[in-house]
Every structure is written in structure tokens, then in C-alpha cells.
C-alpha positions as protocol buffer text, in pm:
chain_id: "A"
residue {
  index: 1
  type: UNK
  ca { x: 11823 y: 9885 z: 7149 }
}
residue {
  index: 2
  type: UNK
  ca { x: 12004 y: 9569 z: 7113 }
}
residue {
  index: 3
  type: UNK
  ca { x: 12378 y: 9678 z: 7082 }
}
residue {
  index: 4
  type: UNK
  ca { x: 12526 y: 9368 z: 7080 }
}
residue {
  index: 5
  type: UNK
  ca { x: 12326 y: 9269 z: 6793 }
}
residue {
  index: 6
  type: UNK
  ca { x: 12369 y: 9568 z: 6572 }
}
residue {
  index: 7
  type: UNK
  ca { x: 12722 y: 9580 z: 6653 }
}
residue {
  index: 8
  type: UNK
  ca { x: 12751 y: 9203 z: 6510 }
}
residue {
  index: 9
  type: UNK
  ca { x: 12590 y: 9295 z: 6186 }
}
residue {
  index: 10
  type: UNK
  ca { x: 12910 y: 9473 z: 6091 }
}
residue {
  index: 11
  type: UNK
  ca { x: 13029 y: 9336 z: 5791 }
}
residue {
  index: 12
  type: UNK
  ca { x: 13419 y: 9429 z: 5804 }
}
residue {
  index: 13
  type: UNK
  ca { x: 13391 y: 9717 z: 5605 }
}
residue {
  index: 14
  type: UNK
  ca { x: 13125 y: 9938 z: 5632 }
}
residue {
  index: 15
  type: UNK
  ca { x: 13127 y: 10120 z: 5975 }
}
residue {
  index: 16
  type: UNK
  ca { x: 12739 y: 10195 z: 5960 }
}
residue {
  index: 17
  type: UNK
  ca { x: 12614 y: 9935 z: 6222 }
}
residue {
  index: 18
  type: UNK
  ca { x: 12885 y: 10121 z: 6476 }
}
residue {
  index: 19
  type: UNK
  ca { x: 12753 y: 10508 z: 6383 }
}
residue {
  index: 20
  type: UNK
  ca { x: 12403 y: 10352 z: 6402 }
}
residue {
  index: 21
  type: UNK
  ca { x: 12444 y: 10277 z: 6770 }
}
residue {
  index: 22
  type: UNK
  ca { x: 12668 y: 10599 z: 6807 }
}
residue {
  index: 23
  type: UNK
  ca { x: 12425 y: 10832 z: 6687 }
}
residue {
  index: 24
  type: UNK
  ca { x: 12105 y: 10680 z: 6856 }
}
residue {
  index: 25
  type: UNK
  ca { x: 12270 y: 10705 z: 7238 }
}
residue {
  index: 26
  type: UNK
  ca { x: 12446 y: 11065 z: 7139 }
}
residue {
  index: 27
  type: UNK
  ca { x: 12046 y: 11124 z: 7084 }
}
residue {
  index: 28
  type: UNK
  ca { x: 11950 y: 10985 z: 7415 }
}
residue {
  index: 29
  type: UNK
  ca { x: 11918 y: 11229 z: 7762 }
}
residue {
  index: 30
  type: UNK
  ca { x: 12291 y: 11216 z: 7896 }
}
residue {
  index: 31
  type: UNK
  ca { x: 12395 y: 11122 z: 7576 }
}
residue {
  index: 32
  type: UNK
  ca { x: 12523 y: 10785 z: 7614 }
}
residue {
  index: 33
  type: UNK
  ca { x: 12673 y: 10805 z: 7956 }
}
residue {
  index: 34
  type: UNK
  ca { x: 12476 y: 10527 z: 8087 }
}
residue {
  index: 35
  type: UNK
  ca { x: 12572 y: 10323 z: 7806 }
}
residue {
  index: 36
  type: UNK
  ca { x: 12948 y: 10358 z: 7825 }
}
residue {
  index: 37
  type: UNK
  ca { x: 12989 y: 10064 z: 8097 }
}
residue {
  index: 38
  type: UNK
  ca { x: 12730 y: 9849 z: 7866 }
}
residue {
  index: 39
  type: UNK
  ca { x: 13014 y: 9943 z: 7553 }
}
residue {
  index: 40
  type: UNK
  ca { x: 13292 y: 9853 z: 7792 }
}
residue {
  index: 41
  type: UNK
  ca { x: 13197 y: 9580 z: 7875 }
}
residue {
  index: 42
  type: UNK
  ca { x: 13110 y: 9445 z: 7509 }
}
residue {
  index: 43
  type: UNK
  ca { x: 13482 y: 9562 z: 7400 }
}
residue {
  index: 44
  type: UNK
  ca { x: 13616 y: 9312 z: 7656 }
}
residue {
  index: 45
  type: UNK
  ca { x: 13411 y: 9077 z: 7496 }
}
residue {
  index: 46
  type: UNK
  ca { x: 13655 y: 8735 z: 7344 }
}
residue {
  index: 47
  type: UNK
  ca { x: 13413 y: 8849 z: 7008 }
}
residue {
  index: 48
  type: UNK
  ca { x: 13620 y: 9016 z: 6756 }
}
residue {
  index: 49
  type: UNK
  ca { x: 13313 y: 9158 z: 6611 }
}
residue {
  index: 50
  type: UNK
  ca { x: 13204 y: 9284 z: 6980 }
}
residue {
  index: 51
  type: UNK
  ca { x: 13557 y: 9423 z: 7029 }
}
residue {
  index: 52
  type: UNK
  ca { x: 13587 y: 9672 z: 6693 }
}
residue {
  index: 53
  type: UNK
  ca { x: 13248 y: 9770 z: 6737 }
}
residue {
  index: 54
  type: UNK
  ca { x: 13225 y: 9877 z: 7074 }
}
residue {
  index: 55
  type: UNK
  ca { x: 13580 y: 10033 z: 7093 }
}
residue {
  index: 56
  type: UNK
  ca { x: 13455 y: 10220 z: 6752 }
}
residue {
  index: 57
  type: UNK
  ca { x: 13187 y: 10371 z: 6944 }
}
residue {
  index: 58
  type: UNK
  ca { x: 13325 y: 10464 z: 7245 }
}
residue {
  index: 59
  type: UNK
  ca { x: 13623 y: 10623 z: 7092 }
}
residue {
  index: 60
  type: UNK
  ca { x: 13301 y: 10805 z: 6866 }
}
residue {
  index: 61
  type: UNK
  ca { x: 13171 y: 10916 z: 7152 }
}
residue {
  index: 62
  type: UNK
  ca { x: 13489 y: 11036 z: 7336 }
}
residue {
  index: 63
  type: UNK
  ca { x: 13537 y: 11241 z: 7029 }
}
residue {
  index: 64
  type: UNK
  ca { x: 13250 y: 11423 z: 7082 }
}
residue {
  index: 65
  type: UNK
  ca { x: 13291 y: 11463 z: 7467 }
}
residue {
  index: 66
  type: UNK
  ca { x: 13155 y: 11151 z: 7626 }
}
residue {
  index: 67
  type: UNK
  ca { x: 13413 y: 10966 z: 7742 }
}
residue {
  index: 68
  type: UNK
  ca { x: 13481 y: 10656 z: 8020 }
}
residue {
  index: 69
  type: UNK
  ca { x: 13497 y: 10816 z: 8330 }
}
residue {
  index: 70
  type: UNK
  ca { x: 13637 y: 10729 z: 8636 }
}
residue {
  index: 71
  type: UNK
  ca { x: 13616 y: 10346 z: 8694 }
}
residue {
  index: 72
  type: UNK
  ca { x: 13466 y: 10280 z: 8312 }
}
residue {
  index: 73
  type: UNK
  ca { x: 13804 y: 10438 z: 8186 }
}
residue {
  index: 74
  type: UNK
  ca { x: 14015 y: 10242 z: 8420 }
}
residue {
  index: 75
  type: UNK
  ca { x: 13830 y: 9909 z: 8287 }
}
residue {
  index: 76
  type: UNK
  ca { x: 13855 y: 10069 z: 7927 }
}
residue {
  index: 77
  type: UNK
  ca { x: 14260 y: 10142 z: 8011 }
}
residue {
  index: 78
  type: UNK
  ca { x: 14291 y: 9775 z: 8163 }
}
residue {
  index: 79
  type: UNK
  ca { x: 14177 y: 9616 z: 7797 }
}
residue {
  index: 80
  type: UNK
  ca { x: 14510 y: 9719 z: 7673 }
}
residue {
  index: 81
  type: UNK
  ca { x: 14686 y: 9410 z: 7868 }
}
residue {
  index: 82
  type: UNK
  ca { x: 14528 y: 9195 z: 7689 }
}
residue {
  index: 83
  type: UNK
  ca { x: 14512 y: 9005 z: 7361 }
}
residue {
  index: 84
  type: UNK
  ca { x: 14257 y: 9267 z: 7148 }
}
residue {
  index: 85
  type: UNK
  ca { x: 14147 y: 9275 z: 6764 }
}
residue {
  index: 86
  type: UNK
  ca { x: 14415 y: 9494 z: 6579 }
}
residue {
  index: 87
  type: UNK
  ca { x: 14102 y: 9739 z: 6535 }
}
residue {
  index: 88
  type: UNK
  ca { x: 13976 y: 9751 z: 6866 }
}
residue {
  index: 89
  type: UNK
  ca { x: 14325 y: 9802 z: 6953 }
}
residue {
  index: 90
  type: UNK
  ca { x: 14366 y: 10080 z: 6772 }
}
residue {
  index: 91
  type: UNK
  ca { x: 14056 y: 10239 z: 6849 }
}
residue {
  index: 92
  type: UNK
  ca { x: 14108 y: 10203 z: 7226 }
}
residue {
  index: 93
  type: UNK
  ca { x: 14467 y: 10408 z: 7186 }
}
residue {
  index: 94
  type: UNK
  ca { x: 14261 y: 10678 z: 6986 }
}
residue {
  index: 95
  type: UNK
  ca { x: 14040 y: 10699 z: 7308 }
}
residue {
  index: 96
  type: UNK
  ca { x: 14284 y: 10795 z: 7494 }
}
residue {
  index: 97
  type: UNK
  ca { x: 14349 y: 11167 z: 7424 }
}
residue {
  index: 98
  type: UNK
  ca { x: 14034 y: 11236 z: 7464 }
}
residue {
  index: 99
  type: UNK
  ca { x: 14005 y: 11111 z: 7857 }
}
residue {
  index: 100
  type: UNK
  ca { x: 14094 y: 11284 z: 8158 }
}
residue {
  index: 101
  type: UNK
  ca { x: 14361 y: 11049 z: 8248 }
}
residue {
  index: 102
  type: UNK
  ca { x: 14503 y: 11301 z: 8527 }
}
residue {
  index: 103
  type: UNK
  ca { x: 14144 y: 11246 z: 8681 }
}
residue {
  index: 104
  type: UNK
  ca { x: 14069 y: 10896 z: 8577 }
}
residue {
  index: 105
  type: UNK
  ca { x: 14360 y: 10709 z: 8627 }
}
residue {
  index: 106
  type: UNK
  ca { x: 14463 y: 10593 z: 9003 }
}
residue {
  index: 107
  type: UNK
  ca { x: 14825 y: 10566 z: 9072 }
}
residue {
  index: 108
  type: UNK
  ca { x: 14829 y: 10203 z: 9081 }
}
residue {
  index: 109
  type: UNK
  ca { x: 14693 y: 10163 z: 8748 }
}
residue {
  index: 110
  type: UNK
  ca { x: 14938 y: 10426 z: 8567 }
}
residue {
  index: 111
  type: UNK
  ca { x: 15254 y: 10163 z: 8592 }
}
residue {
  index: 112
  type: UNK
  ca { x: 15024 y: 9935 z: 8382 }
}
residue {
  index: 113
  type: UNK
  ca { x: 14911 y: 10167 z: 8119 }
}
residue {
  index: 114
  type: UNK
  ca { x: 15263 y: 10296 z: 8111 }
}
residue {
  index: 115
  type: UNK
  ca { x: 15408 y: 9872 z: 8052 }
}
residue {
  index: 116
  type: UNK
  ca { x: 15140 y: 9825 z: 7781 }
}
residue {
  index: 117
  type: UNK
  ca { x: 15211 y: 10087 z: 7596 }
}
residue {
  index: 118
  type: UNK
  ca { x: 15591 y: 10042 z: 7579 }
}
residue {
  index: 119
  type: UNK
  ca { x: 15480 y: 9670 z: 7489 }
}
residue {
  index: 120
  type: UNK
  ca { x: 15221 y: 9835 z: 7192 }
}
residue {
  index: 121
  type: UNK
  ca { x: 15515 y: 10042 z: 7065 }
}
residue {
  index: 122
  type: UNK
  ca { x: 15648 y: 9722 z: 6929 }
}
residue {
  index: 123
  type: UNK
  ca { x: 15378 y: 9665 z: 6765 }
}
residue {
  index: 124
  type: UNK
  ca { x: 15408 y: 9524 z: 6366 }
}
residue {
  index: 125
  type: UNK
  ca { x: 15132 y: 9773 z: 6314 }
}
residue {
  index: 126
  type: UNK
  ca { x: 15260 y: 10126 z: 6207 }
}
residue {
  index: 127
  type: UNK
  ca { x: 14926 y: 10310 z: 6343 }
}
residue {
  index: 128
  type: UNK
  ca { x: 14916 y: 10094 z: 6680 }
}
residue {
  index: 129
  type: UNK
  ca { x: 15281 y: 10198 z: 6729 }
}
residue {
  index: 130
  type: UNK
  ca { x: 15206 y: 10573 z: 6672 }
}
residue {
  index: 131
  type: UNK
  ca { x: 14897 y: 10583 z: 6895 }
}
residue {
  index: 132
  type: UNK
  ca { x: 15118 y: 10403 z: 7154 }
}
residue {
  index: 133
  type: UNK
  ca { x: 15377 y: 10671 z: 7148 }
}
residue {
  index: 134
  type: UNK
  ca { x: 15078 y: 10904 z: 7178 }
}
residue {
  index: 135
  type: UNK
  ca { x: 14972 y: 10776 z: 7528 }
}
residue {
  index: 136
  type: UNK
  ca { x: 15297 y: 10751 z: 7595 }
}
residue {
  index: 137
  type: UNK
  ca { x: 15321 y: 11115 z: 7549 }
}
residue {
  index: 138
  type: UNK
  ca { x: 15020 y: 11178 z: 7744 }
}
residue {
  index: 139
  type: UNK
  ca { x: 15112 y: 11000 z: 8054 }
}
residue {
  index: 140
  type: UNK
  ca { x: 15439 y: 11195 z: 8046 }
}
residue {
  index: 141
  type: UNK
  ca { x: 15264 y: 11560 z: 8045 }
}
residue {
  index: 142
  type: UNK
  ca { x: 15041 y: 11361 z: 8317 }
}
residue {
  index: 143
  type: UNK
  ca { x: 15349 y: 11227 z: 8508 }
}
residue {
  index: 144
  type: UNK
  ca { x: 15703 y: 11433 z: 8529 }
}
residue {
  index: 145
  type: UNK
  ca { x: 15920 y: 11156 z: 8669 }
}
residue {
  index: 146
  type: UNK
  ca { x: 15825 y: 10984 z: 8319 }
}
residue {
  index: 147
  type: UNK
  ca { x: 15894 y: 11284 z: 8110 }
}
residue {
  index: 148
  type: UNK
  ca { x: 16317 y: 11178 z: 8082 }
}
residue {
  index: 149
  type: UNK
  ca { x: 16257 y: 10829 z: 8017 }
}
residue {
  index: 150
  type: UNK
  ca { x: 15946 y: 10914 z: 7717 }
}
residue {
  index: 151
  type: UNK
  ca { x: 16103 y: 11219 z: 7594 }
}
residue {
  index: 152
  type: UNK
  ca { x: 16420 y: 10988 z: 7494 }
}
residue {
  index: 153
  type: UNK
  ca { x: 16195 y: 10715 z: 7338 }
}
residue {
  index: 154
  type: UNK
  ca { x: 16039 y: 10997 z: 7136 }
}
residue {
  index: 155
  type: UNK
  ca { x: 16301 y: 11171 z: 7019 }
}
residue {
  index: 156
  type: UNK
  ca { x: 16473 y: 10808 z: 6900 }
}
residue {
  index: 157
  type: UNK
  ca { x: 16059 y: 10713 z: 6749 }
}
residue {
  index: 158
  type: UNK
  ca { x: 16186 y: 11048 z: 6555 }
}
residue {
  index: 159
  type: UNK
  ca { x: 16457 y: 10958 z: 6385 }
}
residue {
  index: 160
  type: UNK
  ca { x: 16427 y: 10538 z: 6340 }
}
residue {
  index: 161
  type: UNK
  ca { x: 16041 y: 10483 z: 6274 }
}
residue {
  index: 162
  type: UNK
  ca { x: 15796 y: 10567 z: 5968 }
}
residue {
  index: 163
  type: UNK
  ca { x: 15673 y: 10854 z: 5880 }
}
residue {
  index: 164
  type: UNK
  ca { x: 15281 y: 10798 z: 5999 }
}
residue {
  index: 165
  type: UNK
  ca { x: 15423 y: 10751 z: 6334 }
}
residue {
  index: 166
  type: UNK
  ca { x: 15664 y: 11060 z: 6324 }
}
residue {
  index: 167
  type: UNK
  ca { x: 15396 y: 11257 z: 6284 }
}
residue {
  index: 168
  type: UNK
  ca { x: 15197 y: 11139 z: 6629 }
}
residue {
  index: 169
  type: UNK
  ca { x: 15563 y: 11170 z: 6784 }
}
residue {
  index: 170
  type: UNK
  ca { x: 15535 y: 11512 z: 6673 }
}
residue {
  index: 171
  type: UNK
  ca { x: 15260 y: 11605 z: 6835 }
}
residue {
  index: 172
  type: UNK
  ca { x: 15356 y: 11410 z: 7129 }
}
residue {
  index: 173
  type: UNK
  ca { x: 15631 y: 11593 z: 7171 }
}
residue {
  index: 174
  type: UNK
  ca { x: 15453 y: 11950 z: 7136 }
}
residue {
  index: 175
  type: UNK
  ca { x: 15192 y: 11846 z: 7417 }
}
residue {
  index: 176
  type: UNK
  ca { x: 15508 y: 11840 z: 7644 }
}
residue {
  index: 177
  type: UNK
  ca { x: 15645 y: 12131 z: 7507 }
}
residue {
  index: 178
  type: UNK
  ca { x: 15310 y: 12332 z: 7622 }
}
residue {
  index: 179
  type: UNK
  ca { x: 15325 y: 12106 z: 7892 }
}
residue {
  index: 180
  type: UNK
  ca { x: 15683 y: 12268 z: 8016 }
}
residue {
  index: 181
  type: UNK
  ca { x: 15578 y: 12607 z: 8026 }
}
């Protein structure tokens, strides 16, 4: 299967090229692992078209338990200092709840995911800033000398920003909660 190609028949609407490719390597023995560093790869692509469709499939995947691991995620994670099509964007910051980022994530590399996503919650895009202040949330249950510093941008993300992002706050905030016990 040429994913590349089917991924560039996408026609800005219709997500059926991206499911297309989704479905066929969900079908395949080890459902799509071996694929994922093929899909990473095409999401750091300079292709707009590349970049939605392979970040819509991976974060497909991840949703159904086949997610980067290990040095795939941290190349996935990495695509978040760069410029990135609004989409792919987004779609990358959906990923993230689903990873093991307490496994996945070396030391080194949580200072830059932690800087790019205070960066993305300035985002002119109301769902990029609530997925932002998602991970943020998830690198404080992952990280307790962040929790001070993330708990106070939520609680302000509570009372100054829309409600679509209020509402990823919200749960933000519960994961630590849990996360307290």
C-alpha cells in the first residue's frame, strides 16, 4: 500500500482516504506497529496534505491502542517545535493522551514538550489551545515539580478562556486530582 499516495488524495473534507489507510494496517498482523515510523515520518513531511493525513491516522490508531512508542513518540513529540498544518497540529495534541509519556518520554525531551506547549497555548486556535492545556495537564500528573506552575495556568485557562477550552481544563484538572490521591 502506497500511503503517501492515498493520503494525498484527500480532498480537504472528506476524511475517507485517512480511515482507508487506518483501517487496512489496524487489519494487518501487529496492527500497524510497523507502520507507525513510516506515518511519522510522513507527518514531518513540509506537505500539508502529508502532515493532516498522517497525524489523522496515527492519532486513529492511538485511539484504538497503537500508539508511537518509545523513540517513534519522541520523534512524534519533537513535531510540535515546529511550523505544522493547523490540523496536523491538532491531531498530534489529541495523540497525546493516549501515549505512555511516563515511559516514552526521556528527561531531556520533557523541557521541550513542556516549552511547546506553553507556546501552543497561545495559539489563535480555540481547540489547539485546549489540547495544549491538555498535555500540559498530562506532563504535570507525569512530573510533580510542574504540578504548581500548570495547576496555576489551569485554574487562570478557567476563568479567562472559552468555553471549548474550559472544558479540556476541566478534565485536566481532574487527571491531577486522581493523580493526588
Amino acid at each position: 500500500m502506497d500511503i503517501a499516495a492515498i493520503l494525498h488524495s484527500y480532498d480537504g473534507k472528506r476524511v475517507a482516504p485517512f480511515r482507508e489507510v487506518a483501517e487496512a494496517l489496524l487489519e494487518r498482523p501487529g496492527r500497524g506497529n510497523g507502520s507507525i515510523g513510516h506515518l511519522v515520518a510522513l507527518a514531518a513531511s513540509e506537505e500539508t496534505a502529508l502532515q493532516t493525513g498522517a497525524t489523522w491516522v496515527l492519532k486513529y490508531l492511538a485511539e484504538r491502542g497503537v500508539a508511537p512508542r518509545d523513540g517513534e513518540a519522541v520523534a512524534l513529540l519533537r513535531l510540535l517545535r515546529r511550523p505544522l498544518a493547523s490540523d496536523a497540529l491538532l491531531h498530534l495534541l489529541q495523540t497525546l493522551p493516549h501515549m505512555d509519556l511516563a515511559a516514552d518520554l526521556p528527561a531531556g525531551e520533557e523541557g521541550t514538550l513542556h516549552r511547546a506547549l506553553l507556546r501552543l497555548i497561545e495559539s489563535d486556535r480555540v481547540f489547539v489551545r485546549a489540547w495544549a492545556y491538555n498535555g500540559l495537564g498530562l506532563l504535570a500528573v507525569r512530573n510533580a515539580a510542574l504540578r504548581a506552575e500548570i495547576e496555576g495556568l489551569l485554574r487562570r485557562a478557567e476563568r479567562t478562556e472559552t468555553a471549548a477550552v474550559k472544558v479540556r481544563v476541566r478534565h485536566a484538572r481532574a487527571a491531577l486530582r486522581r493523580q493526588s490521591r
